[in-house]
C-alpha positions in Angstrom: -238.1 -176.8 101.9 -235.6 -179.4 100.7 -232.5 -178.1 99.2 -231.1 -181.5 97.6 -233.1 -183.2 95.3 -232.5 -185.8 92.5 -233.2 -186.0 89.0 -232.7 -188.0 85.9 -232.9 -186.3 82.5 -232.3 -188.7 80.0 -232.2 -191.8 82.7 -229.0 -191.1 84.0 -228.6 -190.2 87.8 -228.3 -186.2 88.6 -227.8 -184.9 92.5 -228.7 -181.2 93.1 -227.7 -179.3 95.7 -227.6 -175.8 98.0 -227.2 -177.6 101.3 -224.2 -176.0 102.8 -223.1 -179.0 104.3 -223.2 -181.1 101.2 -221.0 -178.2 99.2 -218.5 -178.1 101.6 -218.1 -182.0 101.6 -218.0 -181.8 97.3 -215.1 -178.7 97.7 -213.2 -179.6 101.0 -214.0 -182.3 103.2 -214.4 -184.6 100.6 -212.3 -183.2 97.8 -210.6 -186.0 96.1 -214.2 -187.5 96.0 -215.3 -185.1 93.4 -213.9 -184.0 90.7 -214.6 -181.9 87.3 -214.8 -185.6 85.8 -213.9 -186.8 81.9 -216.8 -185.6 80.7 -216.8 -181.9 81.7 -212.8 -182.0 80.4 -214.0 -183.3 76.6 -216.7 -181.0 77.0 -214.5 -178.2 77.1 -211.7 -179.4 76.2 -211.5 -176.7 72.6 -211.8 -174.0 74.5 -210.0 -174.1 78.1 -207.9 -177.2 77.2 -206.0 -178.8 80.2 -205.8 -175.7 82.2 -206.7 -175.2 86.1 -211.0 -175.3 85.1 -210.8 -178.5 83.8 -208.3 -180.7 85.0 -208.3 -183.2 88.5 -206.0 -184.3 90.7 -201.8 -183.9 89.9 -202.7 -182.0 86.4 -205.0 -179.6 88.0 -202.3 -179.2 90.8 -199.4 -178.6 88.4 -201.9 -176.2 86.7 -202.3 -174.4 90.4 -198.7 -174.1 91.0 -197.9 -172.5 87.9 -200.6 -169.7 88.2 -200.4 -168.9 92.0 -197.2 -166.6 92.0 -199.3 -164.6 90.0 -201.5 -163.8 92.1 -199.0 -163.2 94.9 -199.9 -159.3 96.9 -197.0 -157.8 95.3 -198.7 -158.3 91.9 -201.9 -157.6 92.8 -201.5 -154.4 94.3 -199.4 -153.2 91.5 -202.9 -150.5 90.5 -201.3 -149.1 87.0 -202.5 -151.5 84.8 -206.1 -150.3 86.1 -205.2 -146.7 86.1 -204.9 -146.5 82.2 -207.9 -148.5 81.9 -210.2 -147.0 84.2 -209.3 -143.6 82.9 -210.2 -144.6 78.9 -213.6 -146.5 80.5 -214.8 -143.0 82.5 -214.2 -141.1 78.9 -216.2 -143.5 77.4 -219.0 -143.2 79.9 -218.4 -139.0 79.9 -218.8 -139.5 75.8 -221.9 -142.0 76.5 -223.8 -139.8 79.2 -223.5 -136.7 77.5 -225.7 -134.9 74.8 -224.9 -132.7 71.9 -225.7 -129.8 73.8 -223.2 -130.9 76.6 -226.3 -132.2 79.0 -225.3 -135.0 81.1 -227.1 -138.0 82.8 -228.3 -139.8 79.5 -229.0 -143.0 79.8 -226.6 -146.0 78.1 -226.1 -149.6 79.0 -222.8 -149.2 81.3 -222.4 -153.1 81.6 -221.2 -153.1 78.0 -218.4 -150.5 78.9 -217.6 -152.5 82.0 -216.7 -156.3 79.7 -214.5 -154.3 77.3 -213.0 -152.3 80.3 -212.2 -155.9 81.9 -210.8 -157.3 78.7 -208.3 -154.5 78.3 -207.1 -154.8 81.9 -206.8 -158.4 81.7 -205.0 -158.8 78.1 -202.7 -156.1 79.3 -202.0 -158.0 82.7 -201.5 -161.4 81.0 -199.7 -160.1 77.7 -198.2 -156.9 78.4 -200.2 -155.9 75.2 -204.5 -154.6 76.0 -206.7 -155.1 72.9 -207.9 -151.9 73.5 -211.5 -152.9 73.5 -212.8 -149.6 74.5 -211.2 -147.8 71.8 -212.4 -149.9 69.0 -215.8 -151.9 69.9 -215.7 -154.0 67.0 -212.2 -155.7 68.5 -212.6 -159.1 66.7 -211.0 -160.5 70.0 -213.7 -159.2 72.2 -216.4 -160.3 69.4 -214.7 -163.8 69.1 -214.1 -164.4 73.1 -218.4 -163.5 73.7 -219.4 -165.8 70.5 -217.5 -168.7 71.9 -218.6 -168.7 75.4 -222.2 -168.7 74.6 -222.0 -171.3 72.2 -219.9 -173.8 75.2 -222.3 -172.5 77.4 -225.4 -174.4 75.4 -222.8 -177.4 74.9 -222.7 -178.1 78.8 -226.3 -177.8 79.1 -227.2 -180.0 76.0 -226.0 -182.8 78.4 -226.4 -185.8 76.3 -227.7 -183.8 73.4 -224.3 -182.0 73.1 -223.3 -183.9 69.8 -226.2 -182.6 67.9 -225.3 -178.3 68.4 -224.1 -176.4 65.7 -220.0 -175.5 66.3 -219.1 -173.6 63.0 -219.2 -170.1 64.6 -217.7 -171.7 67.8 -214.4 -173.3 66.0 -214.4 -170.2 63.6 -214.4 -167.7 66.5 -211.7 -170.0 69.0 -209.8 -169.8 65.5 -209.5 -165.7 66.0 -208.5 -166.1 69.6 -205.6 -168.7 69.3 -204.2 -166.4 66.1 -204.4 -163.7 68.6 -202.6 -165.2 71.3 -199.9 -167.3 69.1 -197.9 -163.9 68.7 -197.4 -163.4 72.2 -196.5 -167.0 73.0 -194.4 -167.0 69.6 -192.5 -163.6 70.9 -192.5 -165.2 74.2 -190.6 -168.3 73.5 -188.3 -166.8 71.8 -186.6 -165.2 75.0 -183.7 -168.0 76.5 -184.8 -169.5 80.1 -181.7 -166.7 81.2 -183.5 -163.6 79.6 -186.7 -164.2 81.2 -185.3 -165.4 84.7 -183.6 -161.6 84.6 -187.2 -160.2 84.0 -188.0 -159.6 87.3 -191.2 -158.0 88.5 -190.1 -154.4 88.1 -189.3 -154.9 84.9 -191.5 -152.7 82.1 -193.1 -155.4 80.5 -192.8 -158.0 82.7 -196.0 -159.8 82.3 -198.4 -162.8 83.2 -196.9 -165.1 80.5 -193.5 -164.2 81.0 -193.6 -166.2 84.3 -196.1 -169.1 83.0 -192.9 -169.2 80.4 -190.1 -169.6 83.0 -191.9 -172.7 84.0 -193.0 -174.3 80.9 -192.1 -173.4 77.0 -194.8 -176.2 75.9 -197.1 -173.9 74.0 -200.5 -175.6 74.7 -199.5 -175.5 78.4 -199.5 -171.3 78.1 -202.5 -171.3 75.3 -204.5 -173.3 77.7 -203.8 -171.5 81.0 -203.9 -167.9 79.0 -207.4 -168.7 78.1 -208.7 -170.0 81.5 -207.5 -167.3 83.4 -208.7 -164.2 80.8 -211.7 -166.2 81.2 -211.9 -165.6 84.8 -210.3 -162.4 84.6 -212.8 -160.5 82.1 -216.1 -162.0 82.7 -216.6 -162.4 86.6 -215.1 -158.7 87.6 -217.5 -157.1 84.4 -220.4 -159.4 85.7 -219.7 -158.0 89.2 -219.2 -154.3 88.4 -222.8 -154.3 86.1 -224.8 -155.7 89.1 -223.0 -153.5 91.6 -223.8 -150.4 89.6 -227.4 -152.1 89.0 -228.2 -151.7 92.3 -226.1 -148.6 93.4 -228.6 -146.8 90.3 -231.5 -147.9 93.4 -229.9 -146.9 96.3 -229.2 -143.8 96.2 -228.4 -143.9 100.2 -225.9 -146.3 99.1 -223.7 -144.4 96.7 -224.0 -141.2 99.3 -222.4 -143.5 102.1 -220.1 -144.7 99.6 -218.6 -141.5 98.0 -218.6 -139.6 101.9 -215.9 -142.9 102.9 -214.1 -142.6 99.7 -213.6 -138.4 100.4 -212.3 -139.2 103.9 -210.2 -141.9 102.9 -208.6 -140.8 99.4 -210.5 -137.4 98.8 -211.7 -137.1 95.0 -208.8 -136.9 92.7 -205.9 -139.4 94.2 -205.9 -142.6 93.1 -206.5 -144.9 95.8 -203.5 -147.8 97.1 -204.0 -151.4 98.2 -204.1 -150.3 101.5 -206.7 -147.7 100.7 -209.1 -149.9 99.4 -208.9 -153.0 102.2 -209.2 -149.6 104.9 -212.4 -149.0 102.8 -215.3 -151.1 105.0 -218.2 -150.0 103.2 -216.5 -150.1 99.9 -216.0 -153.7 100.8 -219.5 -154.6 102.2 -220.5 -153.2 99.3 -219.0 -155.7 97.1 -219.7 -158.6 99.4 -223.2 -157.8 99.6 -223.1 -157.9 95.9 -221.5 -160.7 95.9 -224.1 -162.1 98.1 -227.2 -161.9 95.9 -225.2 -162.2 92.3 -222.1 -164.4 92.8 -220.0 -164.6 89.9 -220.9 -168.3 88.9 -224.4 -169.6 90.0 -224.2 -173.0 88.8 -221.4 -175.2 89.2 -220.6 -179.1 88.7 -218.9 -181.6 89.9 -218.4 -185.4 89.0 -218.3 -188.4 91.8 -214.9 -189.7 91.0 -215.5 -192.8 93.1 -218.2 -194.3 95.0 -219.2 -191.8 97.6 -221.5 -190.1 99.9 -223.1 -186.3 100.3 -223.7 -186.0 104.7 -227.6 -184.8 103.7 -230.6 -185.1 101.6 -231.2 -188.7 102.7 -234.3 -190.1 105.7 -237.8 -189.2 106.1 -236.2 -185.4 106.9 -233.7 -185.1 104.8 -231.0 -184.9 107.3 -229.0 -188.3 106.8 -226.2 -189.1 104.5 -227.3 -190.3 101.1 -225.3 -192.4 98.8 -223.5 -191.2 95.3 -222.4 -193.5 92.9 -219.0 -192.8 91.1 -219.7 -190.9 88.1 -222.9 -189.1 89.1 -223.3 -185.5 88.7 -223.7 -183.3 91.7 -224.9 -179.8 90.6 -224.9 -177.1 93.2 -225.8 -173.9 93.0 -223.9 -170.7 94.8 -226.7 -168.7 94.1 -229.9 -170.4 95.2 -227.7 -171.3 98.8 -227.0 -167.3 99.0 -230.6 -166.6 98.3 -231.9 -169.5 100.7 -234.3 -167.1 103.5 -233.2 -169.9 106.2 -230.1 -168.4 106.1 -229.6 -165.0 105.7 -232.5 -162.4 107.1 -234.2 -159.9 104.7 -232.1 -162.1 102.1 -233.5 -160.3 99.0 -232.8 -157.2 100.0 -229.4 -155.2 98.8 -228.2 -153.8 102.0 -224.3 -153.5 102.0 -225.3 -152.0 106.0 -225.7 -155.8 106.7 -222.4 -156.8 107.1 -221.7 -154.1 110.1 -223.6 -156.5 112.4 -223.9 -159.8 110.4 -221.5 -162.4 109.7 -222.4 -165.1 107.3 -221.6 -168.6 108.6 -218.8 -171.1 107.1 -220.0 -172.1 103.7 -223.2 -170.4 103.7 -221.2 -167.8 101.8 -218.4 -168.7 98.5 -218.6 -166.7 95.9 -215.5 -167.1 95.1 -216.2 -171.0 96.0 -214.2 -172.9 98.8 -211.6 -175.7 99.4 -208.4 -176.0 97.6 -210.1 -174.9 94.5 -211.2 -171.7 96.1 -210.2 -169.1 93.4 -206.8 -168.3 93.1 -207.6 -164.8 91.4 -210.2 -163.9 94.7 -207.8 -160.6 95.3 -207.3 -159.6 91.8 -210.9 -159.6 91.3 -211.9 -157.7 94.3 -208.8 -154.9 93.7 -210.0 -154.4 90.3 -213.3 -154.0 91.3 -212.5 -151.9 94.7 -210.4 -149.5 92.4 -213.1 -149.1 89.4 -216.0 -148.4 91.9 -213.3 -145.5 93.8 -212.4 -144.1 90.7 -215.9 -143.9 89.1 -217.2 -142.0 92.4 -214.7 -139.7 92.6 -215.9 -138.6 89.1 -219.5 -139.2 89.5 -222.0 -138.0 92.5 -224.7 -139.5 91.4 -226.0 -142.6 89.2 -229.6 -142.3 87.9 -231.9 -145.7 87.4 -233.2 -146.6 84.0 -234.2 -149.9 84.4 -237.3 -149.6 85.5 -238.9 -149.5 82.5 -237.2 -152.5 81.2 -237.5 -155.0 84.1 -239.9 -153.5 86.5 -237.8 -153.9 88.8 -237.0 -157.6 89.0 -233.6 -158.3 87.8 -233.2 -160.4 84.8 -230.6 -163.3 85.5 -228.6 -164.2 82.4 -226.8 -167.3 83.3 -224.1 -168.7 80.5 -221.0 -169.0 82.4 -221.1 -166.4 84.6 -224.1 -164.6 86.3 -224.6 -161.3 84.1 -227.9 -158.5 83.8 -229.8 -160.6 81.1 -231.3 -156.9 80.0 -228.1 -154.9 80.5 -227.5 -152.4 82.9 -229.3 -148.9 81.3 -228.5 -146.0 84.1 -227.4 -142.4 83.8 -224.1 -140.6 85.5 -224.3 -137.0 86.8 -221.0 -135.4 87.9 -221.3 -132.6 90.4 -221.7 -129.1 89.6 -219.3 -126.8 88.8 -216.9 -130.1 87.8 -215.5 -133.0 90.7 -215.6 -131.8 94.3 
């Protein structure tokens, strides 16, 4: 089978792609080739502004060089801000799986829970302040933040079409979001560039846009990079989390292996470190095998930004180089390369026992993409995750499949931004008798 191909919807020139070789040219060995391009930035430009997703070249850099210390291990492994978090989401899914007669192991759509548990822990890592999604579902934020991603999402794939979708909810619900962060960046800016060098990390309430703020006081600068990275902060881990729990709810075996490591590692009641959670291998093959069949974001873009090449999809066997004019689109897609059965063996299978023997060659695995764009929030992602999955199976021995009956079995792939369960994620949780042990 040939995995690049070309198109052209409305006459214009489109490259597709899940040739290894060709994605690594687009995100590394050809990097300044490619590029998110003018049209992606207009595109978006309402909702994620000039931050790191939409920007090229020295802007996107600056943009990179302002968020990394963020992300820096020292942050990262600093596990409170989940604690709270984690702690209100297993009430809520106590309250949810329960009965009025106390019986547990009803069925309710968990992937719900996990989105507002996201959006907590990231508002409360970027603003010192959660909005508390999970105590309040109708959260106006939460409401605002899903309404305008779906409507962007059917802006990028209108193509040339764009101009004609409806935007009123869209510029209604991006006004909710900037009110909500104008506060913070109001309260912000009012500290003097000496108050918030003395913030230091160990200070309580030392926070995500404290730092963004020692660098910059230009308040589209913060309202743009807020919003890119609670972007990337809410959706991909509560994407991640559903489909982990999606298929943990049919593997049975699975969860067993997975609680016995977390008992000899952490036990059931402490909450694990850092270092716990990297010491965790199957905890961690877990999530890459996750990973593997679901990555975050499917279906990616890039723009030629001058007259170019891609090394293969050209000849009589597809195997030479083919040319790219500049400004042609080159989609490729993370998730049909992942899935490609040339590559990986027993590919559609979830088998987290996989990556004991197997190893995944360079590039034929990047769900977290690749090059100097790789993402810069890779370890928050997988400690937030790493830590909700521990903390869940320490409460829970067992989770029950519902889905079934709704999908037969075949997963439903709901693809807007990020890769989510199209039909939700319906299971039941079952703590063990007689309370944790």
């Amino acid at each position: 089978m040939d995995y690049t191909a070309e198109g052209k919807p409305g006459g214009r020139r489109v490259v597709f792609t899940a040739d290894p070789e060709n994605i690594k040219a687009i995100l590394a060995t050809q990097f300044v080739d490619y590029g998110k391009g003018k049209p992606f930035h207009d595109e978006w430009k309402d909702f994620l502004g000039d931050s790191i997703f939409t920007t090229d070249l020295d802007q996107w850099h600056d943009s990179r060089q302002l968020i990394r210390p963020q992300f820096i291990k020292d942050r990262v492994s600093d596990l409170a801000v989940f604690e709270e978090h984690v702690q209100k989401l297993i009430s809520e899914m106590v309250k949810a799986g329960r009965t009025l007669d106390g019986r547990q192991g009803q069925p309710f759509d968990v992937s719900d829970l996990f989105f507002r548990y996201t959006l907590d822990a990231a508002t409360h890592f970027l603003l010192g302040n959660s909005v508390n999604s999970l105590d309040n579902p109708e959260e106006q934020f939460a409401e605002a933040f899903s309404e305008v991603q779906r409507v962007q999402s059917i802006i990028t794939r209108a193509g040339p079409f764009n101009p004609l979708i409806p935007r009123k909810t869209f510029f209604k619900k991006l006004k909710v979001l900037n009110e909500f962060l104008t506060p913070f960046i109001d309260q912000t800016l009012l500290l003097s560039p000496e108050e918030l060098a003395s913030k230091t990390k160990s200070d309580e309430g030392y926070n995500f846009l404290h730092a963004l703020a020692g660098f910059t006081r230009d308040r589209k600068v913060l309202r743009d990079q807020l919003i890119a990275v609670l972007l990337a902060g809410r959706d991909t881990t509560a994407s991640t989390l559903s489909w982990t729990f999606y298929e943990l709810a049919r593997n049975p075996e699975v969860v067993k292996k997975l609680r016995k490591e977390i008992i000899d590692c952490v036990g059931l009641t402490k909450a694990p470190t850092y270092n716990d959670l990297k010491s965790m291998k199957y905890l961690q093959n877990t999530m890459n095998e996750t990973l593997r069949l679901y990555p975050s974001v499917p279906f990616n873009v890039r723009l030629a930004l001058k007259d170019t090449t891609l090394p293969r999809g050209g000849g009589p066997d597809g195997l030479s180089p083919i040319g790219i004019l500049k400004d042609t689109p080159i989609g490729y897609s993370t998730l049909l390369m992942q899935r490609r059965p040339d590559l990986t063996p027993d590919v559609e299978t979830f088998s987290p026992d996989r990556w004991e023997t197997w190893q995944p060659k360079p590039w034929h695995y990047i769900p977290f993409n690749g090059g100097p764009r790789i993402c810069i929030g890779q370890q928050f992602a997988l400690t937030e995750m790493g830590y909700t999955i521990v903390r869940l199976l320490q409460r829970f021995e067992r989770v029950e499949n519902h889905m079934g009956a709704v999908d037969n079995g075949d997963p439903c792939l709901k693809a807007e931004i990020v890769l989510q369960p199209g039909q939700g994620v319906t299971v039941g949780f079952f703590e063990p008798e007689g309370g944790a042990k």
